[in-house]
PyMOL Python script that loads the backbone (N, CA, C, O; Angstrom):
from pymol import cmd

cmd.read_pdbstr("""\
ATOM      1  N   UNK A   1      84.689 135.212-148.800  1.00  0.00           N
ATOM      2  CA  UNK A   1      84.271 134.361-149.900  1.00  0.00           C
ATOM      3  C   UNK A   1      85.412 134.255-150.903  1.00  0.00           C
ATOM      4  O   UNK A   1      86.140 135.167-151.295  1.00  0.00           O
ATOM      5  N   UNK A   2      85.436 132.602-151.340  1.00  0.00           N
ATOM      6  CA  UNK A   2      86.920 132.787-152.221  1.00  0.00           C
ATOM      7  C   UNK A   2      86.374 133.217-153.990  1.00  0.00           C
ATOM      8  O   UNK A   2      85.346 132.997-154.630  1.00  0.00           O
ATOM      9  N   UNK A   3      87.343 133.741-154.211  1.00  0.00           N
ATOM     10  CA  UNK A   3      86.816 134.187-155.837  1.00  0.00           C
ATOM     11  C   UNK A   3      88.384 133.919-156.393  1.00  0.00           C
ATOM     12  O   UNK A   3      89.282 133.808-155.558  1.00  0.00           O
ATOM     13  N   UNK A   4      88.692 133.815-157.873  1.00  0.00           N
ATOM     14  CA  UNK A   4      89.471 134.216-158.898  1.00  0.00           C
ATOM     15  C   UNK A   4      89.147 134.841-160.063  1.00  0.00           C
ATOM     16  O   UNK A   4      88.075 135.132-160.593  1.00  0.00           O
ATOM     17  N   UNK A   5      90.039 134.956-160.290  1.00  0.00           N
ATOM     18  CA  UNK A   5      89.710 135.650-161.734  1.00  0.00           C
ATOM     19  C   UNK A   5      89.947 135.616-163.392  1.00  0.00           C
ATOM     20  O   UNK A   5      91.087 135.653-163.854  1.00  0.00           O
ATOM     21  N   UNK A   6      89.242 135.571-163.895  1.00  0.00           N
ATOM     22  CA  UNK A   6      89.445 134.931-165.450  1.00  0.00           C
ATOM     23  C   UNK A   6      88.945 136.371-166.165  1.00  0.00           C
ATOM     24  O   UNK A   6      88.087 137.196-165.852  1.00  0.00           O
ATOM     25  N   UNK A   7      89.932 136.264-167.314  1.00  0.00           N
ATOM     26  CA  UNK A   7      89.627 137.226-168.139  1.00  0.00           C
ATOM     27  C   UNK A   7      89.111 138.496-167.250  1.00  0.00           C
ATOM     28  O   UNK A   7      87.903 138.640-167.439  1.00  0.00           O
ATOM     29  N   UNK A   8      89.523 139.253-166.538  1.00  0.00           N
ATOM     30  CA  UNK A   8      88.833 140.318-165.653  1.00  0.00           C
ATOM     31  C   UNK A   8      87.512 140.291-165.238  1.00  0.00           C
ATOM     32  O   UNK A   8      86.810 141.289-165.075  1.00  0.00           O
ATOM     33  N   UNK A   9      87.104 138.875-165.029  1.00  0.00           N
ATOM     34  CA  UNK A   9      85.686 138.679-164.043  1.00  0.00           C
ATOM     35  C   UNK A   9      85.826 137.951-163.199  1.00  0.00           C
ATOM     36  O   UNK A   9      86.384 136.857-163.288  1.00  0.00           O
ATOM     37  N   UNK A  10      85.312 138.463-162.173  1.00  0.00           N
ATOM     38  CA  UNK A  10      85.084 137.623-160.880  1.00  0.00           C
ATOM     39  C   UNK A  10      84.737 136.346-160.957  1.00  0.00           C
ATOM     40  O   UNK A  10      83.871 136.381-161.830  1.00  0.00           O
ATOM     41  N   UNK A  11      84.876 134.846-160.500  1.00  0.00           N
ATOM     42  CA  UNK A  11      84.362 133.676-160.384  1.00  0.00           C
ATOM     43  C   UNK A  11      84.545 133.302-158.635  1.00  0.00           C
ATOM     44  O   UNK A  11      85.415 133.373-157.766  1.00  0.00           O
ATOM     45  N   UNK A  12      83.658 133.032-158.730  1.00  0.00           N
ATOM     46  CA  UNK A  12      83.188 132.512-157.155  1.00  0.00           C
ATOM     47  C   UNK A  12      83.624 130.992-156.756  1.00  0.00           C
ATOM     48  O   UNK A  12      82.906 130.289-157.467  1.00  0.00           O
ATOM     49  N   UNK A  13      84.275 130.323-156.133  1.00  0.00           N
ATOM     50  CA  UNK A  13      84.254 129.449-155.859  1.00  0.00           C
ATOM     51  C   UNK A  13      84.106 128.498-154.356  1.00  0.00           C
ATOM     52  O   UNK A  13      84.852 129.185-153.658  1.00  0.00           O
ATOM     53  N   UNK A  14      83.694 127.533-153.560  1.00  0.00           N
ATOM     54  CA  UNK A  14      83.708 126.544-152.921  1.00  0.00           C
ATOM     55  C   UNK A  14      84.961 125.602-152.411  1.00  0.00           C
ATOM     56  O   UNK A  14      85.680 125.138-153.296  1.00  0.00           O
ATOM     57  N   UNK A  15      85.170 125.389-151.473  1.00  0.00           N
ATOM     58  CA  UNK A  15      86.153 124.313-151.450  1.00  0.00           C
ATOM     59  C   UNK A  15      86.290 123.552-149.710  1.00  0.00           C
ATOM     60  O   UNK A  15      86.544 124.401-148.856  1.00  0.00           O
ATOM     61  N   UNK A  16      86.209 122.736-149.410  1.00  0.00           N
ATOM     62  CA  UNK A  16      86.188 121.937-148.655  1.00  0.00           C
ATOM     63  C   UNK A  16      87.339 120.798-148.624  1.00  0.00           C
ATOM     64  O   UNK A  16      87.909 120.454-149.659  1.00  0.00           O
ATOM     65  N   UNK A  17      87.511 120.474-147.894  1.00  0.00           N
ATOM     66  CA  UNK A  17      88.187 119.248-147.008  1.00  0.00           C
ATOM     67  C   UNK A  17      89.663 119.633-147.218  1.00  0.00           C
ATOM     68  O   UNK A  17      90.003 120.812-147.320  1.00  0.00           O
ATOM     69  N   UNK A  18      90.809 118.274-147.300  1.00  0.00           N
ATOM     70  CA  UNK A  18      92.105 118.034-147.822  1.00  0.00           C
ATOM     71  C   UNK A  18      92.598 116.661-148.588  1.00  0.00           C
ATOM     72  O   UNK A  18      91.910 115.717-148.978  1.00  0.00           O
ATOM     73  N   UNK A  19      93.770 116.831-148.658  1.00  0.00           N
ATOM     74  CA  UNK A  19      93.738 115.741-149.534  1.00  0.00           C
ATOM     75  C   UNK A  19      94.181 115.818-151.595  1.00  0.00           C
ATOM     76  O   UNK A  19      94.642 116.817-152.148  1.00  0.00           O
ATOM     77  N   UNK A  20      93.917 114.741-152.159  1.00  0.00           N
ATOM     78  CA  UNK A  20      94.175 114.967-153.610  1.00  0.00           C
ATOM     79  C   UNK A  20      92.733 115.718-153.875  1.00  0.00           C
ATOM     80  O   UNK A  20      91.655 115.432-153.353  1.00  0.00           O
ATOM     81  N   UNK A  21      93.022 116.794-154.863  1.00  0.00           N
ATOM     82  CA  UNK A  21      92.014 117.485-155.616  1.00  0.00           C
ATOM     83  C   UNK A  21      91.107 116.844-156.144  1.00  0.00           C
ATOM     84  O   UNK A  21      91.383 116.074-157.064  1.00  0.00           O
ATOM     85  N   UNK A  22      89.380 117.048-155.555  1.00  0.00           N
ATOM     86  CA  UNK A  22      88.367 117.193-156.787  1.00  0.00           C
ATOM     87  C   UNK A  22      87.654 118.042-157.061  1.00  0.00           C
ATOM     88  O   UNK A  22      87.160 118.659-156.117  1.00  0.00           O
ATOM     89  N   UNK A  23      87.379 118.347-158.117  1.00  0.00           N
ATOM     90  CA  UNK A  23      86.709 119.424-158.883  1.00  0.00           C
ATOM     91  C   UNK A  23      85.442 118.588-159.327  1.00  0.00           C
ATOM     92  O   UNK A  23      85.488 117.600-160.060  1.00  0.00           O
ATOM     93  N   UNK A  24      84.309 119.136-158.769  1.00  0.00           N
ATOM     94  CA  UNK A  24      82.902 118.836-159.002  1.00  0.00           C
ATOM     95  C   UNK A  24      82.367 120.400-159.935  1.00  0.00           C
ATOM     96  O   UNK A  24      82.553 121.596-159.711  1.00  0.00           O
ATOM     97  N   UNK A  25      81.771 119.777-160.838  1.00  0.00           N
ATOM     98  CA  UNK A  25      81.210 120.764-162.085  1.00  0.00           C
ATOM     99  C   UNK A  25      79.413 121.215-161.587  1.00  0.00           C
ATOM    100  O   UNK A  25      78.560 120.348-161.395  1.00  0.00           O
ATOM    101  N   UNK A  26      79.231 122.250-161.494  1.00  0.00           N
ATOM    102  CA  UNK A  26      77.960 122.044-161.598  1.00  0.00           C
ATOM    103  C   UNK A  26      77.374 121.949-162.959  1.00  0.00           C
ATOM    104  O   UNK A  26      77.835 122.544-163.933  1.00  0.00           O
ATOM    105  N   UNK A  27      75.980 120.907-162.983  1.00  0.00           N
ATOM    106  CA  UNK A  27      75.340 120.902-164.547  1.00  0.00           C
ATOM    107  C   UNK A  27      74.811 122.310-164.934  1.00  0.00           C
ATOM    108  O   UNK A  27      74.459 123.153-164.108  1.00  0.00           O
ATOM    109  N   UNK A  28      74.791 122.486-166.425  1.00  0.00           N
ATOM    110  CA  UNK A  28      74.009 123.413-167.212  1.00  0.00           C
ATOM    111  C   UNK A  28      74.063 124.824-166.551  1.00  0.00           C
ATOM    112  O   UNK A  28      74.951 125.613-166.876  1.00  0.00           O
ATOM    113  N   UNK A  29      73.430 125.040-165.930  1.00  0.00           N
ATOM    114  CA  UNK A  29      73.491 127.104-165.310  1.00  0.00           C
ATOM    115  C   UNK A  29      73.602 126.572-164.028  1.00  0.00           C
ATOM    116  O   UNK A  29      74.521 127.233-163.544  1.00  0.00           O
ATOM    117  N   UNK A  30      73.210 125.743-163.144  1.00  0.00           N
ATOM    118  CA  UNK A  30      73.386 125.208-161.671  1.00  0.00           C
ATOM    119  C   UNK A  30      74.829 126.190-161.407  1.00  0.00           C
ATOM    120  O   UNK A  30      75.800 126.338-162.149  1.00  0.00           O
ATOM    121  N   UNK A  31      74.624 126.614-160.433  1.00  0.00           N
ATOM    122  CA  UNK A  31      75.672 127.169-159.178  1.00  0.00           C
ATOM    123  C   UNK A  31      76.325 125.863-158.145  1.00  0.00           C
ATOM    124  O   UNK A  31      75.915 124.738-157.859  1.00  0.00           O
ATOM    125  N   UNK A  32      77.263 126.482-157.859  1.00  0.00           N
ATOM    126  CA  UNK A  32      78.196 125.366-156.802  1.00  0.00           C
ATOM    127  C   UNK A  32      76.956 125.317-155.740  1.00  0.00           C
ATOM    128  O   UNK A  32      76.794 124.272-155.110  1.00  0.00           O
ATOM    129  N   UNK A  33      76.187 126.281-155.552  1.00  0.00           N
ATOM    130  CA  UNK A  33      74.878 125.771-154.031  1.00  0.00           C
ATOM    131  C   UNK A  33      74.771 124.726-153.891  1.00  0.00           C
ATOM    132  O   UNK A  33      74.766 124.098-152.832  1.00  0.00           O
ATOM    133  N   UNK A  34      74.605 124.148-155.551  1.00  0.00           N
ATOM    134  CA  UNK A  34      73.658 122.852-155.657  1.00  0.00           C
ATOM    135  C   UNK A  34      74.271 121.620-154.973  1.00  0.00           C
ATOM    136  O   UNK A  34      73.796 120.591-154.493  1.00  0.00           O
ATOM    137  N   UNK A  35      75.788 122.236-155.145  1.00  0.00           N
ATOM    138  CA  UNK A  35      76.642 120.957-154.710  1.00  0.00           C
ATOM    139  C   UNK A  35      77.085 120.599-154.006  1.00  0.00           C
ATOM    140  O   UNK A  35      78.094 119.893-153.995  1.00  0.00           O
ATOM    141  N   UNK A  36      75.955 121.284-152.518  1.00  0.00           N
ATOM    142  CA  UNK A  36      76.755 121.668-151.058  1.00  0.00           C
ATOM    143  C   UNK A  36      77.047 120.023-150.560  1.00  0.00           C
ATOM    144  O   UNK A  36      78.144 119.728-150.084  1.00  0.00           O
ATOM    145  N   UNK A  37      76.088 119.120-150.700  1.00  0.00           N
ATOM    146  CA  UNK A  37      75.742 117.749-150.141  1.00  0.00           C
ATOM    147  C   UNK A  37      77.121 116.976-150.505  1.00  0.00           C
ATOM    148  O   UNK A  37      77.660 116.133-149.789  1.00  0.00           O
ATOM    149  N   UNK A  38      77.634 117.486-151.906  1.00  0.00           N
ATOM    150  CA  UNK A  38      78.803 116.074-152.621  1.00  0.00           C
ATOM    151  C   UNK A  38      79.872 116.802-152.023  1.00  0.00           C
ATOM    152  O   UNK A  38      80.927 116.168-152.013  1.00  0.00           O
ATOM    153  N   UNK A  39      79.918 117.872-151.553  1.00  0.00           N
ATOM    154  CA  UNK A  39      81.531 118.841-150.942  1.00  0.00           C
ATOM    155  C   UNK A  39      81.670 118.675-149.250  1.00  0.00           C
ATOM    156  O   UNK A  39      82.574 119.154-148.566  1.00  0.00           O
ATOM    157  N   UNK A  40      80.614 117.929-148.811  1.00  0.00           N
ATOM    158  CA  UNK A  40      80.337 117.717-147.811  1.00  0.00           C
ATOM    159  C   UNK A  40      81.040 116.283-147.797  1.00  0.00           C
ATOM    160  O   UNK A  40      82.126 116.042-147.270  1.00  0.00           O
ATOM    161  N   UNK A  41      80.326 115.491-148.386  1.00  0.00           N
ATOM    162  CA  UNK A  41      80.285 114.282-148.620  1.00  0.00           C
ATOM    163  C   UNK A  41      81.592 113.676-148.891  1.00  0.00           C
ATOM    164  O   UNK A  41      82.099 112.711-148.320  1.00  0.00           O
ATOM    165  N   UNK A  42      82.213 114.614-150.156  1.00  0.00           N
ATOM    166  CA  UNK A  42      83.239 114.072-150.614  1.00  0.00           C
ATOM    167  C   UNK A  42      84.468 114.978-149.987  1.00  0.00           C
ATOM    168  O   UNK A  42      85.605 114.631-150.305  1.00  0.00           O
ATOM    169  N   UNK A  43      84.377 115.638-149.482  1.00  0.00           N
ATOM    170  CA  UNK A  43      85.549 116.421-148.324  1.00  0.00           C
ATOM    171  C   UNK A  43      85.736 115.760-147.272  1.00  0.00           C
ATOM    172  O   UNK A  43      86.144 116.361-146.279  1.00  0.00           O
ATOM    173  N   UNK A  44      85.511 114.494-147.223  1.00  0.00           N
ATOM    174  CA  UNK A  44      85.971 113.722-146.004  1.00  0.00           C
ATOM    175  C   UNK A  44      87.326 113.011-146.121  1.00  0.00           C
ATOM    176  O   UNK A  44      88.028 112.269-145.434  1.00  0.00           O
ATOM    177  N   UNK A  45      87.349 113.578-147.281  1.00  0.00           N
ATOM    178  CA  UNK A  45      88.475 112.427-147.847  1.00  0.00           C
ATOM    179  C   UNK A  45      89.338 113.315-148.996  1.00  0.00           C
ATOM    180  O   UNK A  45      90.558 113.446-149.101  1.00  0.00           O
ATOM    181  N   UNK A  46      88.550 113.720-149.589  1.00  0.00           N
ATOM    182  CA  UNK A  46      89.629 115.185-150.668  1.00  0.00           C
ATOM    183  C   UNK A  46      89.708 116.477-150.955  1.00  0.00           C
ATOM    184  O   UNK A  46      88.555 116.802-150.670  1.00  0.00           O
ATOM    185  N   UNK A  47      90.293 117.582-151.359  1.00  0.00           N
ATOM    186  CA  UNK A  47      90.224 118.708-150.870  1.00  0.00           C
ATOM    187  C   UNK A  47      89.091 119.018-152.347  1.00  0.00           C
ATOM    188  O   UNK A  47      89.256 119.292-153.535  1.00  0.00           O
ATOM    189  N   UNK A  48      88.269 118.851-151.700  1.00  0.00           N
ATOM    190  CA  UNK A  48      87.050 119.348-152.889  1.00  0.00           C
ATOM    191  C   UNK A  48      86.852 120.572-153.042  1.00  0.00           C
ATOM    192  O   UNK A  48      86.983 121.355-152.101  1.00  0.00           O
ATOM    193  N   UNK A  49      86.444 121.019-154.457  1.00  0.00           N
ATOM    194  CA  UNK A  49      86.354 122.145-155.035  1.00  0.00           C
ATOM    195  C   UNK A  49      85.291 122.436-156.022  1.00  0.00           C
ATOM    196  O   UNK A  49      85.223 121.747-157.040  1.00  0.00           O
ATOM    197  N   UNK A  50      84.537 123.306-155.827  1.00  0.00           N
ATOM    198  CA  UNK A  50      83.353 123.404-156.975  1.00  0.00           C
ATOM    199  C   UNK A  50      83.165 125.039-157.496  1.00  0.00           C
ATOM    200  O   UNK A  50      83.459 125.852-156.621  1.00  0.00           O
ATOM    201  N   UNK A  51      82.718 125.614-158.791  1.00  0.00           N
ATOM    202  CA  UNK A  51      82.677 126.934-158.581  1.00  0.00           C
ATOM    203  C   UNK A  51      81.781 127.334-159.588  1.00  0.00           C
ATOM    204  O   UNK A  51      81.702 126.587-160.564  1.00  0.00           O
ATOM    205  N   UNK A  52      81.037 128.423-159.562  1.00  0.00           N
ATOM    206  CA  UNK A  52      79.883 129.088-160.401  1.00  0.00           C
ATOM    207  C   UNK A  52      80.672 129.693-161.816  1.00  0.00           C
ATOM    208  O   UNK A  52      81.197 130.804-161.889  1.00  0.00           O
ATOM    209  N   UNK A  53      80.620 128.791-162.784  1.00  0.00           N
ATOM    210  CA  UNK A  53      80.460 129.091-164.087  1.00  0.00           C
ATOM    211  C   UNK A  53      80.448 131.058-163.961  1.00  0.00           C
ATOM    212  O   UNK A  53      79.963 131.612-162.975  1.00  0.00           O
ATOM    213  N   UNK A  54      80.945 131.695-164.911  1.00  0.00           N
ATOM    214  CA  UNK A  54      80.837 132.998-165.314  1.00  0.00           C
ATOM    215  C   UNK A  54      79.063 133.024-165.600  1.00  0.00           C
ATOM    216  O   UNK A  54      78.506 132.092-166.180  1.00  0.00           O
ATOM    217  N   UNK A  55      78.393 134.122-165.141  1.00  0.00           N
ATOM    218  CA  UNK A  55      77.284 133.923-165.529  1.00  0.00           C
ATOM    219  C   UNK A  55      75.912 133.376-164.694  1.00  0.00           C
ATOM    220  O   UNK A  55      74.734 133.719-164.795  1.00  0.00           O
ATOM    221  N   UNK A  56      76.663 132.247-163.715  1.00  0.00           N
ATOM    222  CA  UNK A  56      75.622 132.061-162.629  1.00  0.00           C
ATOM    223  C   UNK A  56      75.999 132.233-160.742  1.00  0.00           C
ATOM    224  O   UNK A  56      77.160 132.590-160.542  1.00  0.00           O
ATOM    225  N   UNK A  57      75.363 132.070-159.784  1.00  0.00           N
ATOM    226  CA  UNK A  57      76.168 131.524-159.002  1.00  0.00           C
ATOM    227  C   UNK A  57      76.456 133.325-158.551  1.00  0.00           C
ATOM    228  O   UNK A  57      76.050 134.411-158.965  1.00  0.00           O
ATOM    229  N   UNK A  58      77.078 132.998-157.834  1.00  0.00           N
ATOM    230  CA  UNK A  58      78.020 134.354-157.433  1.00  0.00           C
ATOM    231  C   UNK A  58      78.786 134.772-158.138  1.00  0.00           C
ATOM    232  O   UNK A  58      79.401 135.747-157.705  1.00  0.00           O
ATOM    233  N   UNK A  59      79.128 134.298-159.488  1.00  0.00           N
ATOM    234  CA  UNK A  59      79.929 134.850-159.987  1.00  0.00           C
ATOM    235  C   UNK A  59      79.591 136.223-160.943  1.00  0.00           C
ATOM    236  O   UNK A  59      78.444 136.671-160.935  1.00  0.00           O
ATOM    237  N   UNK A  60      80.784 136.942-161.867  1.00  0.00           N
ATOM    238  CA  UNK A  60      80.084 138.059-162.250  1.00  0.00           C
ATOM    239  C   UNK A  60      79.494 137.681-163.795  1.00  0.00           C
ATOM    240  O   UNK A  60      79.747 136.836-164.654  1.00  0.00           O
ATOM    241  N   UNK A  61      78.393 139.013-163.604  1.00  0.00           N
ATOM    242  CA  UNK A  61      77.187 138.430-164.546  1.00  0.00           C
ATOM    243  C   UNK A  61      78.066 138.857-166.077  1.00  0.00           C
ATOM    244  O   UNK A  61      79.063 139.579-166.092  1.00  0.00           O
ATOM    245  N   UNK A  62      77.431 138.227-167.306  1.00  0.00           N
ATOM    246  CA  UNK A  62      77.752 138.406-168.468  1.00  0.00           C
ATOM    247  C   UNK A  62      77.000 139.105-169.290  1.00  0.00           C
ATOM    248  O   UNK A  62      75.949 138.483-169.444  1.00  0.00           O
ATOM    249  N   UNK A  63      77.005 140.575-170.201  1.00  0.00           N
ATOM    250  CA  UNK A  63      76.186 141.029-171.305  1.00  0.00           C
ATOM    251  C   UNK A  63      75.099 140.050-172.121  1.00  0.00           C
ATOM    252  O   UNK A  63      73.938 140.296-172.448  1.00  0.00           O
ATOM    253  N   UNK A  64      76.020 138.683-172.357  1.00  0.00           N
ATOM    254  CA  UNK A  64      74.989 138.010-173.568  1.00  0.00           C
ATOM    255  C   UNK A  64      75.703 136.845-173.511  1.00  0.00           C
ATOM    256  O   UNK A  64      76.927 136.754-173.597  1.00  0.00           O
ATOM    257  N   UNK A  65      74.652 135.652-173.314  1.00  0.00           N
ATOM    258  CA  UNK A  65      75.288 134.488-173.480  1.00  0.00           C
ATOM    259  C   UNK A  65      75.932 134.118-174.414  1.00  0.00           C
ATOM    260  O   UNK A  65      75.397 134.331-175.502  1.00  0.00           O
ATOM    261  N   UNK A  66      77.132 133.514-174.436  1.00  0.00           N
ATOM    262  CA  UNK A  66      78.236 133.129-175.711  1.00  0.00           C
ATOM    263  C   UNK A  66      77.501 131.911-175.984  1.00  0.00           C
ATOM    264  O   UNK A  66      76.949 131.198-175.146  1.00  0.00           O
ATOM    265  N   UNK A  67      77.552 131.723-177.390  1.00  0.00           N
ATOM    266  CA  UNK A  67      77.310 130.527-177.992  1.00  0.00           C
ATOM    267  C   UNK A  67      78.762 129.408-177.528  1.00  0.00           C
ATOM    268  O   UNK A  67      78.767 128.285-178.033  1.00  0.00           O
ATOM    269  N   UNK A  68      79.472 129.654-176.943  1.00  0.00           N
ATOM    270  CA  UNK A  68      80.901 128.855-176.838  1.00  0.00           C
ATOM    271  C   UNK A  68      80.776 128.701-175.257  1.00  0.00           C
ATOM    272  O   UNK A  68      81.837 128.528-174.657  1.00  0.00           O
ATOM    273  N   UNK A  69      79.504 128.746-174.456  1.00  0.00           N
ATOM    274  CA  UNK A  69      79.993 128.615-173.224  1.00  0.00           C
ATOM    275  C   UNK A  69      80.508 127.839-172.678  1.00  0.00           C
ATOM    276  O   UNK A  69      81.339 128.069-171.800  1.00  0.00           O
ATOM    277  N   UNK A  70      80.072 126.460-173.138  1.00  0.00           N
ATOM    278  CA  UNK A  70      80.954 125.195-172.230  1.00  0.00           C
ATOM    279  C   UNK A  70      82.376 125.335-172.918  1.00  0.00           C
ATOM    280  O   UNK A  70      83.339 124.829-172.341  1.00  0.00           O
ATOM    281  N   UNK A  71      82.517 125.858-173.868  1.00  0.00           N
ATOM    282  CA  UNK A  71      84.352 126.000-173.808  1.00  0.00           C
ATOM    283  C   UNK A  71      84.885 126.858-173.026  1.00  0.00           C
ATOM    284  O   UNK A  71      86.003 126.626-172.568  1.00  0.00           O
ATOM    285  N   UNK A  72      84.525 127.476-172.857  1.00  0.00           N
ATOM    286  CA  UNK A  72      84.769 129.078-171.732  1.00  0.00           C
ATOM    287  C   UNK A  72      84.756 128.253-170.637  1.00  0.00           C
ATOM    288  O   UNK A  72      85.753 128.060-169.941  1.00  0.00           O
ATOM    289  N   UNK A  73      83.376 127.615-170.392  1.00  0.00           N
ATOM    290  CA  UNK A  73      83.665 127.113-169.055  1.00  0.00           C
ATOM    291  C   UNK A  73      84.720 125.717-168.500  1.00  0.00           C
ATOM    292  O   UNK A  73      84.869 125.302-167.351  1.00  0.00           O
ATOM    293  N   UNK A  74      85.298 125.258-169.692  1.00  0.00           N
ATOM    294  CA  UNK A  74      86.309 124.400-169.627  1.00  0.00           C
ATOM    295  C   UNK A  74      87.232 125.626-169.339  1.00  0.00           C
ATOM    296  O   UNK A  74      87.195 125.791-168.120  1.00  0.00           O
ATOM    297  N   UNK A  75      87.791 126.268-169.736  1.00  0.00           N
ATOM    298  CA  UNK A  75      88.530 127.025-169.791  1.00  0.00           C
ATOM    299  C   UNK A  75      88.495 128.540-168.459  1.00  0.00           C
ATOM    300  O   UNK A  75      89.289 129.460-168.264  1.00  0.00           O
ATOM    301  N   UNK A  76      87.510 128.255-167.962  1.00  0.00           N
ATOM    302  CA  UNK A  76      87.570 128.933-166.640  1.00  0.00           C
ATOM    303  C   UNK A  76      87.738 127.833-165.570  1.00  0.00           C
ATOM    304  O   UNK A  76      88.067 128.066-164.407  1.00  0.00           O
ATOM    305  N   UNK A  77      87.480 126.609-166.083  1.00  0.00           N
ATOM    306  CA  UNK A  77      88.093 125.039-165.002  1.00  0.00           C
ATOM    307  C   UNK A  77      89.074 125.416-164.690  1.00  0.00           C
ATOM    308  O   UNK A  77      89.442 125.801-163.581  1.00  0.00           O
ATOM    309  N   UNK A  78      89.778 125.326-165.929  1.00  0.00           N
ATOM    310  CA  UNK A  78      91.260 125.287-166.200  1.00  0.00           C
ATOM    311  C   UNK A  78      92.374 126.329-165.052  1.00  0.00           C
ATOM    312  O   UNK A  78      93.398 126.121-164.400  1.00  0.00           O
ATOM    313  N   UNK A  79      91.473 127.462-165.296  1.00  0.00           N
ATOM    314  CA  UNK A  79      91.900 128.503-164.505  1.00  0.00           C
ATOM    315  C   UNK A  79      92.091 128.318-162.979  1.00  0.00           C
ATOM    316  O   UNK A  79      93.124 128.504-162.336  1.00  0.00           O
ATOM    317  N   UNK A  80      90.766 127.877-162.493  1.00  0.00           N
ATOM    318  CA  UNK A  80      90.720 127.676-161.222  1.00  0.00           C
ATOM    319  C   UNK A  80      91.651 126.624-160.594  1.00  0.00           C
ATOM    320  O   UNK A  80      91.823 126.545-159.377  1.00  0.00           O
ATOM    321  N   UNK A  81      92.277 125.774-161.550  1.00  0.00           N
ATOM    322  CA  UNK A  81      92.911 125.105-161.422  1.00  0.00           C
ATOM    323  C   UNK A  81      94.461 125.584-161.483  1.00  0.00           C
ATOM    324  O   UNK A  81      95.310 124.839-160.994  1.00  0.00           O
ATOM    325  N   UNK A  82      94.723 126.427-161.888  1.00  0.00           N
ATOM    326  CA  UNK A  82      95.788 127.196-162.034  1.00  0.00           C
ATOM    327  C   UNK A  82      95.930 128.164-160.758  1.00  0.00           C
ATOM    328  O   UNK A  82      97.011 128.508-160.280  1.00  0.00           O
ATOM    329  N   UNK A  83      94.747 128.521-160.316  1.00  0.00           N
ATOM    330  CA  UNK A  83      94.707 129.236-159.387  1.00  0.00           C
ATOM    331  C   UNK A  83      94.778 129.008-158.129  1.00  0.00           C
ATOM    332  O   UNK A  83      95.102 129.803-157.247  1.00  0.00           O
ATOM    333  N   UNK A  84      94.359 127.502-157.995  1.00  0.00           N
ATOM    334  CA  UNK A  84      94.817 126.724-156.818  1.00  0.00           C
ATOM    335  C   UNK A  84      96.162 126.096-156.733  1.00  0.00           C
ATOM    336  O   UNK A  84      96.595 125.580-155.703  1.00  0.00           O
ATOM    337  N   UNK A  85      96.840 126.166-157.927  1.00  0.00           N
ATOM    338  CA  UNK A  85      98.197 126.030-157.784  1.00  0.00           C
ATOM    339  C   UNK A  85      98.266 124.616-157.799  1.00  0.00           C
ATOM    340  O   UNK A  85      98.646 124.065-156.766  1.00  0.00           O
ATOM    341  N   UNK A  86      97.900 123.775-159.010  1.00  0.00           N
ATOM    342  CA  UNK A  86      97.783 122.485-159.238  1.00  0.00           C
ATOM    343  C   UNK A  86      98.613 122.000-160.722  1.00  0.00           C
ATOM    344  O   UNK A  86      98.814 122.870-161.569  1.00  0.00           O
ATOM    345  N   UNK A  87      99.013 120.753-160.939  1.00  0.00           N
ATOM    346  CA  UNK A  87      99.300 120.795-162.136  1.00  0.00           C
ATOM    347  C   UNK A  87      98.328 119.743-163.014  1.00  0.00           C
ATOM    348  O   UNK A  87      98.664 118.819-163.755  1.00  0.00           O
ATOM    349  N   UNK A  88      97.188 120.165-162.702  1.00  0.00           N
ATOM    350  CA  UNK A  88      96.033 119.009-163.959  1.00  0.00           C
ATOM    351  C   UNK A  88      95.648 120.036-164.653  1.00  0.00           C
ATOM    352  O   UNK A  88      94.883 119.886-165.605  1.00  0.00           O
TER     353      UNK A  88
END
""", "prot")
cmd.dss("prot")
cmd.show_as("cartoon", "prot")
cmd.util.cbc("prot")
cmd.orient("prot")
């Protein structure tokens, strides 16, 4: 299972096909599960990528929800994106 790592927690991620990068978000607490159909779908054609937010998903769990999560979770994007060795 692929994982990286942000701030010393595990994040779980998805990835399918080849091609130019997309990064599919899951909504609100949703896990990448949800997004098996569009990584399917859309891996026919690009190297798709989706991954569980800190907090849900396979990834590792958090003490207490941050009031700042969707910045965190921009910012664990960001990462994964770094981590795949991309320059967006």
């Amino acid at each position: 299972m692929p994982y990286f790592i942000y701030n010393n927690h595990r994040l779980f991620y998805r990835e399918q096909g080849n091609g130019q990068l997309l990064l599919i978000l899951p909504g609100n607490t949703a896990s990448s599960a949800c997004l098996q159909s569009e990584l399917e779908y859309f891996g026919r054609h690009y190297h798709v990528v989706s991954f569980d937010f800190m907090g849900t998903g396979r990834s590792d769990r958090m003490s207490s929800w941050p009031e700042d999560w969707w910045k965190q979770g921009a910012d664990q994007a960001a990462a994964l994106l770094d981590h795949l060795g991309t320059d967006s």
